[in-house]
VEXROTOR-794898 format. One record per residue (C-alpha): x, y, z; residue number from 1; residue in one letter. Coordinates in nm, 4 decimals. Each point is the difference from the previous one (the first is absolute). Layout:
! VEXROTOR-794898
+----------+----------+----------+------+------+
:       c1 :       c2 :       c3 : doza : loti :
+----------+----------+----------+------+------+
:        X :        Y :        Z :  NUM :    a :
...
+----------+----------+----------+------+------+
END
This chain:
! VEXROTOR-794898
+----------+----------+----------+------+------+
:       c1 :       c2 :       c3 : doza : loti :
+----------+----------+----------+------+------+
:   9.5230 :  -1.7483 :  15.9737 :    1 :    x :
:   0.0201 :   0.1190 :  -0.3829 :    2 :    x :
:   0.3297 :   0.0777 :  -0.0538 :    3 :    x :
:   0.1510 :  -0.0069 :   0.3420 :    4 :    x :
:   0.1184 :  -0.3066 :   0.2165 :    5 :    x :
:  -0.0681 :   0.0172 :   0.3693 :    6 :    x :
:   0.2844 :  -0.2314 :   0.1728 :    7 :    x :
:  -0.1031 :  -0.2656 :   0.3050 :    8 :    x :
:   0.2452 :  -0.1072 :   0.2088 :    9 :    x :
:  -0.0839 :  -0.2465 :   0.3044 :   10 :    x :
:   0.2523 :   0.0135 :   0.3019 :   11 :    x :
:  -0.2123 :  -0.1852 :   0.2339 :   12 :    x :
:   0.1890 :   0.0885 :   0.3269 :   13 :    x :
:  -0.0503 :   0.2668 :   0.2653 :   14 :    x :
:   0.2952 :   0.2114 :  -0.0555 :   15 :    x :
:   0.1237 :   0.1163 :  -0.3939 :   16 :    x :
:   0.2877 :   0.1168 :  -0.0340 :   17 :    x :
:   0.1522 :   0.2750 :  -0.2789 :   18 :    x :
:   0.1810 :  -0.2708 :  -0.1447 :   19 :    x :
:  -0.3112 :  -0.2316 :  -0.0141 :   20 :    x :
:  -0.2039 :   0.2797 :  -0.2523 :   21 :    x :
:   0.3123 :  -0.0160 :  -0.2285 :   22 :    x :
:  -0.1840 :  -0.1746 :  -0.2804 :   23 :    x :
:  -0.3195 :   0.1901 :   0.0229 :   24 :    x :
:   0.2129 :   0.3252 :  -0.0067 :   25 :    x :
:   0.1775 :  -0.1518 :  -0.2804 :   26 :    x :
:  -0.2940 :  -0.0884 :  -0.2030 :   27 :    x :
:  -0.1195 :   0.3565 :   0.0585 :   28 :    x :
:   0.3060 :   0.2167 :  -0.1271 :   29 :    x :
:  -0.0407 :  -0.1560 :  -0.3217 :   30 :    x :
:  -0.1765 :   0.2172 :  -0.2563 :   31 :    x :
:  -0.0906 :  -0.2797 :  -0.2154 :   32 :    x :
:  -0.2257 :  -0.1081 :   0.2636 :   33 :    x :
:  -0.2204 :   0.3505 :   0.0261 :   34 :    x :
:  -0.0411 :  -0.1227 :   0.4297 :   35 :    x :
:  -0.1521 :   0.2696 :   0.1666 :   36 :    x :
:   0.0497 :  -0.1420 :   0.3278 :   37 :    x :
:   0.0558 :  -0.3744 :   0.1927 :   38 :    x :
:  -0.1808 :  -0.2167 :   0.2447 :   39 :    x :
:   0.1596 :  -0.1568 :   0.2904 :   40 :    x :
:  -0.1932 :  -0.3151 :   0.1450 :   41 :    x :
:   0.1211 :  -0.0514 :   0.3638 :   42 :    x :
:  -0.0974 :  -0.2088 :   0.2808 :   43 :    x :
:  -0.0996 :   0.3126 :   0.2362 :   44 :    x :
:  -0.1487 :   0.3283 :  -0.0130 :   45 :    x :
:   0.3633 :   0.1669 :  -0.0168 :   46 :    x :
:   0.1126 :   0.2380 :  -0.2460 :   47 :    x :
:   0.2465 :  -0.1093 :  -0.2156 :   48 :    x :
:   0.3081 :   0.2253 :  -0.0454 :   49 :    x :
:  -0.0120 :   0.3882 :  -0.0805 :   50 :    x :
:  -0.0754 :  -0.0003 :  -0.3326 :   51 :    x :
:  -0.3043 :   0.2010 :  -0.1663 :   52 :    x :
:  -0.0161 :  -0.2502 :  -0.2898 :   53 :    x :
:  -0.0462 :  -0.2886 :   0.1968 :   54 :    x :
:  -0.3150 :  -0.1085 :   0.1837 :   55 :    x :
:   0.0020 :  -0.3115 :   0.2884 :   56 :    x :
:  -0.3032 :  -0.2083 :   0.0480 :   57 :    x :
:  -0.0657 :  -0.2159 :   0.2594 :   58 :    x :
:  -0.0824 :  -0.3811 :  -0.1584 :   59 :    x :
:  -0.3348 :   0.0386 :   0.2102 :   60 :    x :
:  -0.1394 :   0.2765 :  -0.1728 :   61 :    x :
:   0.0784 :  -0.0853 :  -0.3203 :   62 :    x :
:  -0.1894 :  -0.3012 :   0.0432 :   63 :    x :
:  -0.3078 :   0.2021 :   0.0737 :   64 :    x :
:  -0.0022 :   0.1772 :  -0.3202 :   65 :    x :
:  -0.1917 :  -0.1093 :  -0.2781 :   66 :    x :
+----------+----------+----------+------+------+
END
Protein backbone atom coordinates (compact mmCIF):
# COMPACT_ATOMS: atom_id res chain seq x y z
CA UNK A 1 0.00 0.00 0.00
CA UNK A 2 2.32 3.03 -1.25
CA UNK A 3 4.74 3.38 1.17
CA UNK A 4 3.54 1.19 3.95
CA UNK A 5 3.82 -2.71 4.39
CA UNK A 6 0.86 -4.47 5.90
CA UNK A 7 2.36 -7.81 7.64
CA UNK A 8 0.40 -11.46 7.18
CA UNK A 9 1.03 -13.91 9.44
CA UNK A 10 -0.85 -17.45 9.21
CA UNK A 11 -1.14 -19.43 12.60
CA UNK A 12 -3.61 -21.85 11.40
CA UNK A 13 -4.72 -23.23 14.85
CA UNK A 14 -7.60 -22.41 17.18
CA UNK A 15 -5.81 -20.89 20.01
CA UNK A 16 -2.68 -18.01 19.41
CA UNK A 17 -0.81 -17.38 21.83
CA UNK A 18 1.29 -13.87 22.81
CA UNK A 19 4.28 -15.62 22.00
CA UNK A 20 2.90 -16.89 18.60
CA UNK A 21 2.34 -12.86 17.26
CA UNK A 22 6.06 -12.30 18.18
CA UNK A 23 7.15 -11.88 14.59
CA UNK A 24 4.23 -9.88 13.41
CA UNK A 25 4.80 -7.56 16.47
CA UNK A 26 8.33 -7.58 15.52
CA UNK A 27 7.89 -6.68 11.98
CA UNK A 28 5.64 -3.87 13.20
CA UNK A 29 7.97 -1.94 15.76
CA UNK A 30 10.27 -1.39 13.04
CA UNK A 31 10.11 2.10 11.56
CA UNK A 32 11.72 1.14 8.43
CA UNK A 33 8.73 -0.79 7.68
CA UNK A 34 6.01 2.33 8.00
CA UNK A 35 3.24 -0.94 9.32
CA UNK A 36 0.31 0.63 10.45
CA UNK A 37 -1.10 -2.41 11.79
CA UNK A 38 -0.90 -6.63 11.32
CA UNK A 39 -3.14 -9.42 10.25
CA UNK A 40 -3.50 -12.57 12.09
CA UNK A 41 -4.88 -15.60 9.93
CA UNK A 42 -6.30 -18.22 12.40
CA UNK A 43 -8.22 -21.29 12.13
CA UNK A 44 -11.38 -19.84 14.20
CA UNK A 45 -13.27 -16.82 14.71
CA UNK A 46 -11.13 -16.00 17.99
CA UNK A 47 -9.42 -12.91 18.69
CA UNK A 48 -5.97 -13.06 18.76
CA UNK A 49 -4.20 -11.51 21.80
CA UNK A 50 -4.87 -7.87 23.22
CA UNK A 51 -3.20 -5.93 20.97
CA UNK A 52 -4.79 -2.84 18.98
CA UNK A 53 -2.26 -3.28 16.13
CA UNK A 54 -3.04 -6.63 15.40
CA UNK A 55 -6.12 -7.97 13.61
CA UNK A 56 -7.10 -12.10 13.57
CA UNK A 57 -8.92 -13.53 10.66
CA UNK A 58 -10.46 -16.60 10.48
CA UNK A 59 -8.87 -18.71 7.20
CA UNK A 60 -12.69 -18.95 6.13
CA UNK A 61 -13.32 -15.50 5.63
CA UNK A 62 -10.41 -14.59 4.11
CA UNK A 63 -11.13 -16.96 1.51
CA UNK A 64 -14.33 -15.16 0.74
CA UNK A 65 -12.75 -11.96 -0.05
CA UNK A 66 -11.92 -11.00 -3.37
Amino acid sequence: MGEQRIPLEVKYRSRVTWDDTRGVRSFIEKSVYNAPFGIIVTETDEQAPEDPRLVSIPLSTLLLLR
